[in-house]
DRENRO-913588 format. One line per field, with one value per residue (C-alpha): x, y, z; residue number from 1. Coordinates in nm, 2 decimals. Each point is the difference from the previous one (the first is absolute). Example, Ala and Ser with C-alpha at 12.3 -4.5 7.8 and 13.67 -1.06 7.14 Angstrom:
2
xx = c(1.23_0.14) $
yy = c(-0.45_0.34) $
zz = c(0.78_-0.07) $
i = c(1_2) $
***
This chain:
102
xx = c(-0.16_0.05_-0.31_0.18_0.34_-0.18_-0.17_0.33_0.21_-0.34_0.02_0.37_-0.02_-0.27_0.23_0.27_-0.18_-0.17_0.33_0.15_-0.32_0.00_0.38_-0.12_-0.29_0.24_0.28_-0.33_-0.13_0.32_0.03_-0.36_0.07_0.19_-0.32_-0.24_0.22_-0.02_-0.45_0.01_0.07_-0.33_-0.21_-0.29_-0.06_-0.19_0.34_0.23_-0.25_0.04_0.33_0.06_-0.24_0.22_0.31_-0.17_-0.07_0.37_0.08_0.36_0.15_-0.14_0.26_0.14_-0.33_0.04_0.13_-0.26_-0.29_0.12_-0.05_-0.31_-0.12_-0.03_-0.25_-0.33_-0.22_-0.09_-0.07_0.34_0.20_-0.21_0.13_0.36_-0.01_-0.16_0.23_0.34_-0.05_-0.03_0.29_0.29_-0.17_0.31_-0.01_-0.35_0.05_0.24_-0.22_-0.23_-0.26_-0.12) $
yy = c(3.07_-0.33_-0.16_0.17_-0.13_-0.39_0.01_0.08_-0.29_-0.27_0.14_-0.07_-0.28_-0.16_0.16_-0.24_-0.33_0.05_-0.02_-0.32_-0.18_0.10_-0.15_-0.31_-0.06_0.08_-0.31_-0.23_0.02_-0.08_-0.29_-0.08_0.03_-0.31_-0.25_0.22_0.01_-0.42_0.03_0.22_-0.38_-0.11_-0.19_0.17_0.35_0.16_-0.10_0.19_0.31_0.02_-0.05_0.28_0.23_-0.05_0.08_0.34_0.08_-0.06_0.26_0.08_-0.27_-0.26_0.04_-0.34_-0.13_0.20_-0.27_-0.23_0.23_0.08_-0.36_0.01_0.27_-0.29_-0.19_-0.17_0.17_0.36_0.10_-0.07_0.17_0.29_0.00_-0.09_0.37_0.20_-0.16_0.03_0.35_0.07_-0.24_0.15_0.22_-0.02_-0.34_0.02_0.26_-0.24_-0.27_0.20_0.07_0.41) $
zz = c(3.02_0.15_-0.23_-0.32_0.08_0.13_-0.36_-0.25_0.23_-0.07_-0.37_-0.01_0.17_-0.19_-0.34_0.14_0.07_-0.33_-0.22_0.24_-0.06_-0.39_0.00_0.14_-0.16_-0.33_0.14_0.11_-0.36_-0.18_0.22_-0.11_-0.38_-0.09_0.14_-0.18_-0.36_0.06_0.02_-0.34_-0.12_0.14_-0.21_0.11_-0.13_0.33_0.18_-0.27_0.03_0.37_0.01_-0.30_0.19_0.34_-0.19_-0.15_0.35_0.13_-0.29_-0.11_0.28_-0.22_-0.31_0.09_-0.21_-0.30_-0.25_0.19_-0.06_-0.38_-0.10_0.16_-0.33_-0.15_0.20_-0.15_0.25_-0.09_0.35_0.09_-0.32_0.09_0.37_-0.09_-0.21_0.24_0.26_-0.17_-0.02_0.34_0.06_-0.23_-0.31_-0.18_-0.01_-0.11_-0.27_-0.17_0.04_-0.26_0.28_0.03) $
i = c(1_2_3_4_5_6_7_8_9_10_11_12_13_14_15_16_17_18_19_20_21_22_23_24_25_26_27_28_29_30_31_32_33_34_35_36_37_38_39_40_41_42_43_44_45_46_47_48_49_50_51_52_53_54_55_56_57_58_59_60_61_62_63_64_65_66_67_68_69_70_71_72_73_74_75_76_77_78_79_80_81_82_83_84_85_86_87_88_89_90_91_92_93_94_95_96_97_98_99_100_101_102) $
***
């Protein structure tokens, strides 16, 4: 009994810590956004990858870099147009689908 009712409290409990760190993490990232959207201006195209990889990992938090990432579809490096797409749809897919990209 006691080992059954020890494991649903640690479950809970670990239920609970998980969504305050996933909140966090969520306000951390938006505070991170705005110094990122200023490196997709980098003159060097391995910067501008990283920094449009990092955003597609924050996910949804990053729509602050939308317009920032959609003049990027216009880049001379391939590599980088190719990322911006995959990225943006992660980010906000409508504002993907009416940027033409499926």
């Amino acid at each position: 009994m006691r080992v059954r009712r020890y494991r649903k409290w640690r479950i809970g409990f670990g239920i609970v810590m998980a969504g305050i760190v996933t909140s966090w993490l969520v306000v951390y990232f938006r505070r991170l956004n705005e110094p990122l959207i200023g490196l997709l201006n980098s003159e060097h195209s391995i910067a501008r990858y990283d920094v449009i990889y990092a955003l597609g990992k924050i996910g949804p938090a990053a729509k602050d870099a939308v317009p920032a990432l959609l003049t990027r579809l216009n880049d001379e490096d391939a590599k980088i147009r190719y990322a911006v797409t995959n990225v943006l749809k992660q980010i906000d897919p409508e504002a993907a689908a009416k940027a033409g990209i499926k």
